[in-house]
N, C-alpha and C positions, 0 to 999 in steps of 0.2 A: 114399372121400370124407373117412373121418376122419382117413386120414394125411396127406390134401395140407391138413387143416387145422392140420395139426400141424407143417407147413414153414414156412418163411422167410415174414415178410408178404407179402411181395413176391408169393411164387408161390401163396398162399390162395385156395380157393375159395369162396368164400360160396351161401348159401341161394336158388336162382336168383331167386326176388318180390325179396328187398334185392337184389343184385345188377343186376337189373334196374332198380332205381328210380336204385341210385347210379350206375347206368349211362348212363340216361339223363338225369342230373342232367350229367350233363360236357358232353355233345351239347348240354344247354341253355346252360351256362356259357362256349362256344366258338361257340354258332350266330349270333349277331352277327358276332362275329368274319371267320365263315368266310365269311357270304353278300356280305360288305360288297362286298369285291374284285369278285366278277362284278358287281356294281351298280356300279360307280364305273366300273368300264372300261367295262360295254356303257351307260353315259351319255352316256362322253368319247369314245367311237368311234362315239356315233349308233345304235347298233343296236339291231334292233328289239324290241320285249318278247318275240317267241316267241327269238332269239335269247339275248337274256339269261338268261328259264327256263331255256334248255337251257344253258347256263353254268355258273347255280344246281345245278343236277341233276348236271351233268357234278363239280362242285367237289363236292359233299357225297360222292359215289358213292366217289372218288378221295379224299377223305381218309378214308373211311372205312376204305378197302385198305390205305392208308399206314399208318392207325394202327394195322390188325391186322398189318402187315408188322413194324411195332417192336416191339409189344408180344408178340408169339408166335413170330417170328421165322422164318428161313427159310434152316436149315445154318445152323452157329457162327458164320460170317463177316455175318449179313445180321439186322440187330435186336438192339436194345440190352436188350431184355424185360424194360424198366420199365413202370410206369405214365403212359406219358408217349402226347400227343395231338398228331396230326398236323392242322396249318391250313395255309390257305394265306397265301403271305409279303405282306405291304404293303410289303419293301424292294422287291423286284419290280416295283409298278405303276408307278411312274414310267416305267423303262424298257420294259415293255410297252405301255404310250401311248404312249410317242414312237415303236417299233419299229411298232405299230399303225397310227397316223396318217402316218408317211411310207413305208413301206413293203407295210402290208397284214398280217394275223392268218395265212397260211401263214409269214410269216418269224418273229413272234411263238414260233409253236410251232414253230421249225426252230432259233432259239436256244435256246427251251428244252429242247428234246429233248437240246443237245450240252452245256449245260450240267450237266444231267442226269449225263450217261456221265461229264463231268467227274468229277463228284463221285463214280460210283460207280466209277471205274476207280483216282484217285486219294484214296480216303479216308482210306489210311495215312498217304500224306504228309502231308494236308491236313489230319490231327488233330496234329499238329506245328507248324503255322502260329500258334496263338493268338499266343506273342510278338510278333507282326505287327499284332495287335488286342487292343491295352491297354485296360485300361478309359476313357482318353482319346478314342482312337479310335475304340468302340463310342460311346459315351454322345454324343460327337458328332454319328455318321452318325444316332442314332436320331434328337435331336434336330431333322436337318438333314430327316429323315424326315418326322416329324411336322409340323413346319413347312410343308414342301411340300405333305401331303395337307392343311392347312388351308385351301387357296385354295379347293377341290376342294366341301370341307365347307358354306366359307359361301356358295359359288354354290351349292347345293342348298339353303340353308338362304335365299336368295331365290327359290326356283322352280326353277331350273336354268336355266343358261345359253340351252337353245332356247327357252325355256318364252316363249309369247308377251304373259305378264302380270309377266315376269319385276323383281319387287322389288316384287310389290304386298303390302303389309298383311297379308294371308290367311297369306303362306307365312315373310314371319317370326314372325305368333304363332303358328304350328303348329310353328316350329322351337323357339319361343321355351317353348312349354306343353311339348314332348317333353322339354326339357332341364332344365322344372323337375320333371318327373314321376321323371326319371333323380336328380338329383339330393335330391327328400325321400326315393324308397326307397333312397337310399343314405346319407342319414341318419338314419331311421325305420325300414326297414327291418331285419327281424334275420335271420342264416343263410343260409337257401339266395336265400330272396326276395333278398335282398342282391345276390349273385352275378348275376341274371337282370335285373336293375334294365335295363340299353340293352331289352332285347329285350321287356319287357312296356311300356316305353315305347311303343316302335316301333308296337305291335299294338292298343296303345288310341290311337294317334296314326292309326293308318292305318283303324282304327275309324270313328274320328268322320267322317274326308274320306268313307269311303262312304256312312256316312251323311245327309252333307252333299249325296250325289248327286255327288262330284267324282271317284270312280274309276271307271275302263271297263273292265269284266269280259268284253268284249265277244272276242270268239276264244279261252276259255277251255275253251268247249265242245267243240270240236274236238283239245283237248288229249287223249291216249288217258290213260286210270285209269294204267297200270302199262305203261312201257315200257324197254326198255335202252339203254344210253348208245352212239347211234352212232358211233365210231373217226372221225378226220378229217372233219369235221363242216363243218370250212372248208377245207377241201380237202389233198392232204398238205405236207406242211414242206416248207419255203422257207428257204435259207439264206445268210445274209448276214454276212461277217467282223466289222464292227464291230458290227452287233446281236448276233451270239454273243460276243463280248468284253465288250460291256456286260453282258453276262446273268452271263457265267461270275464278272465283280466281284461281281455281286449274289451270287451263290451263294457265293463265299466270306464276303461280309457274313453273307447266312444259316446258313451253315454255324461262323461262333463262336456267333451267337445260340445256336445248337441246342446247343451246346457247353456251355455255360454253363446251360441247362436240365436238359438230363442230369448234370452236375456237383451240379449241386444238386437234382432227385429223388433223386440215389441216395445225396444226406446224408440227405433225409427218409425214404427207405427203408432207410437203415443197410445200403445196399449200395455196394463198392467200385467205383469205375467210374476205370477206367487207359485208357493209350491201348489196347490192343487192343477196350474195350468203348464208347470214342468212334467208332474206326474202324468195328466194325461196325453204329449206327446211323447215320454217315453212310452207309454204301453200300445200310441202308434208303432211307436220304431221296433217295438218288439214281435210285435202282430207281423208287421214288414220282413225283419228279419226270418222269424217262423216260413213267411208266405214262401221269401227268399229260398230257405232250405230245401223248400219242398220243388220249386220250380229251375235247378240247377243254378241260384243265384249266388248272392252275397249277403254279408251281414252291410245294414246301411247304420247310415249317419245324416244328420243334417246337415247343407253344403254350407259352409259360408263366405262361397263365391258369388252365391246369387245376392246376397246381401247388399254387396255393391250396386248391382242396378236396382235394386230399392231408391236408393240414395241417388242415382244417376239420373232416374228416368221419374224420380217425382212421384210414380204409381204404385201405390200402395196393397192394391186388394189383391186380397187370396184366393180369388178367383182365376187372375191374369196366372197366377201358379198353378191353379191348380188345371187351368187349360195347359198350360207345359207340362204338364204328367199326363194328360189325356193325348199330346201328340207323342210320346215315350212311349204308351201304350201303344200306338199306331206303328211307329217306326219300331217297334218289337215284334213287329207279328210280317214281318220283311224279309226271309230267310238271306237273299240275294244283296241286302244293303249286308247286312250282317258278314255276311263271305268276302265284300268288297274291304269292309273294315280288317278283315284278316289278312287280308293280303298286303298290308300297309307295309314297308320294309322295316326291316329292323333296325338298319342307320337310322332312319327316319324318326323312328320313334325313339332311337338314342337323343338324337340334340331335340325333340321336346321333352323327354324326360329329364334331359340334365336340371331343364327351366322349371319343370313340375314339382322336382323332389327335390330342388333346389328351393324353390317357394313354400315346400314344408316346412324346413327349414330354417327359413324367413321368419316363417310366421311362428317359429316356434323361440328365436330370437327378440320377435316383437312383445312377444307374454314377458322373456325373461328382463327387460327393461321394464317392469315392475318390482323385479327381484332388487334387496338392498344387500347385495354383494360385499359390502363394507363390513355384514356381520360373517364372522369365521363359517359358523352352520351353514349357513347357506352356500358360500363358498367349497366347505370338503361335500355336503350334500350334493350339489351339482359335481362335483369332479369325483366325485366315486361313481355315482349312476353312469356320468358319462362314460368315464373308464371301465367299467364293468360293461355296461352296453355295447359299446364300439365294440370291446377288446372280443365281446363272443360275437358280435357280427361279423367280423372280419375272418375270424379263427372257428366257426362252429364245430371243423372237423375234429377241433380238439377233444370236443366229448364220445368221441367214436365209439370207447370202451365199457361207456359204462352203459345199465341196461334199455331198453328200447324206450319205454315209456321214460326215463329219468333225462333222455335224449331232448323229448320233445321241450321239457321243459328248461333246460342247461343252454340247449345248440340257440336259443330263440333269444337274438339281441335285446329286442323289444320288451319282451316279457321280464325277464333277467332288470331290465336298464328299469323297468317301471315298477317293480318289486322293492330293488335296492331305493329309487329316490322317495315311495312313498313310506317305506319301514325306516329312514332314515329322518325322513320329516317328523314321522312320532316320535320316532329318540327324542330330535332334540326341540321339541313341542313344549316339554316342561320351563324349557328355558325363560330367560326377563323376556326377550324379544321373540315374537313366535314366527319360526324360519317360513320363508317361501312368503313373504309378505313387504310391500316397500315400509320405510318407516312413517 
């Protein structure tokens, strides 16, 4: 023990009580994060709460493998063995609700699964790609991102769209109190409180509604203490050429994000990270994803939320990580936490999602503050993407007419918004000044 404390940060093992606590300080720092996804798709697609739990369970289960996949790794080729944390992607959910509602949840996971092998068959290549996604063209799509899970946010933050009292009083001051509670601990608060601020909102928010008598606990019982995550849940994959096309965009979206997390853990780790050590935590994320489709999950990504308590907490090793995917594993296999989660009100989760996909957003604002705006290119590149983006997230019903598969790919803001800004950066790539770059 005393020599692996005497290695690299990175590979330190710490006193199992602290390791523990800062372990499960990351699981708390990402569990917003992580639960969001299955709650916004099993809204948007109608399904039922036991349905949703088993989402919840199935998502926590699967990032918790994913992130012991990266962080401990699996042969030279497979894990990047930083400290870094696997979630699941919100570039994703777009294209999962549209693949969802026109086609059905076995096609859902039959694009994911091939997007998956995508990524894990082609990770060499695909760590070569970044010149492809300038910080123009990131900071864009996220923007274009966040905007569109906004619509999502403030119909929850009215009741939700079924809801049969939906826009009444009750569910905007519940949106309205969660997002001022998020907001003073996040100016009053200090340290770790800080970090946790969406999720103790959430839980004193989902509080008071039961208290209030307005949630229904009601088939909880029937839930089993401790079960494991049954394989094709919604029957096996289903595949469809333009919902695998769609997917596979996203996963290259997701696969610079992840890129650019690992670039930068392994400056806070004062560890080198080249292409051989990009490629083998893509063909983690790939393996993940794969595992994902097959256990009703998600496609993931690397968080770089947890990055902050890198930075915060001074501790380094990928071990304290990879104990946070080993308690994700634990709290997946919970059917009863997982039903609790479902139950969470949908005000509630309106005024933390304004804060969430508002901080897409953000962060997709902060890339474009590299962008040199002063050159023309850059300037019509971001205002077409954006305008094309927005204009079909706002309007998808406008593609009604034309046929089902040309649907998937037209109605999908994201897709559309991430097409137009990277075909438009090669346009004008030839130019003196090469666009999506400061000067």
């Amino acid at each position: 023990m005393a020599a692996l404390r005497n290695c690299r940060p990175v590979d330190e093992v710490l006193p199992p009580g602290r390791m523990s606590v800062l372990g499960f300080q990351h699981v708390l720092a990402m569990y917003a994060g992580a639960v969001a996804v299955p709650l916004i798709l099993g809204s948007t697609l109608s399904l039922t709460k036991q349905q949703v739990a088993m989402l919840i369970n199935a998502d926590l289960f699967t990032c918790g493998i994913a992130t012991l996949l990266q962080t401990l790794g699996l042969t030279r080729f497979i894990g990047i063995r930083l400290p870094v944390l696997l979630g699941v992607s919100f570039a994703s959910l777009s294209t999962m609700i549209t693949v969802g509602k026109t086609l059905g949840m076995p096609y859902v996971y039959g694009s994911i699964l091939v997007s998956g092998l995508f990524v894990l068959l082609f990770a060499k290549f695909l760590s070569r790609l970044r010149p492809l996604f300038p910080p123009l063209v990131v900071g864009t799509v996220l923007v274009i991102i966040g905007a569109s899970l906004m619509q999502v946010g403030f119909r929850w933050a009215a009741g939700g769209a079924d809801s049969p009292d939906f826009g009444a009083p009750v569910h905007f001051i519940t949106a309205i109190s969660v997002l001022l509670v998020i907001i003073l601990i996040t100016r009053f608060g200090k340290g770790f409180f800080t970090s946790i601020a969406v999720l103790t909102a959430m839980i004193g928010g989902t509080a008071c509604w039961f208290f209030m008598g307005r949630i229904s606990l009601a088939g909880i019982d029937a839930e089993p203490w401790v079960a494991f995550i049954r394989p094709f849940w919604f029957g096996m994959p289903r595949f469809d050429l333009i919902a695998i096309a769609n997917m596979i965009l996203v996963a290259c979206v997701n696969v610079v994000e992840s890129m650019g997390v690992f670039i930068s853990a392994g400056s806070i780790c004062d560890v080198p990270v080249e292409e051989k050590e990009i490629a083998a935590g893509l063909r983690s994320e790939g393996l993940a994803v794969i595992l994902g489709s097959c256990l009703n999950s998600f496609p993931y990504v690397t968080f770089g939320q947890n990055l902050g308590l890198l930075s915060l907490t001074r501790v380094k090793s990928r071990f304290v990580v990879a104990l946070a995917g080993a308690f994700l594993v634990i709290l997946g296999l919970f059917p009863k936490i997982g039903f609790l989660v479902a139950s969470i009100p949908e005000a509630v989760l309106g005024g933390a999602a304004l804060v969430m996909f508002g901080m897409v957003i953000a962060a997709g604002l902060n890339i474009l503050k590299e962008v040199d705006f002063s050159a023309l290119e850059n300037q019509f590149t971001a205002a077409v993407a954006f305008g094309v983006g927005l204009g079909v997230s706002l309007t998808p019903q406008a593609f009604s007419r034309l046929p089902e598969a040309l649907q998937l790919i037209f109605s999908n803001g994201i897709v559309v918004g991430t097409l137009t800004a990277v075909l438009l950066c090669c346009l004008f790539s030839g130019k003196k000044e090469k666009p999506g770059t400061a000067p």
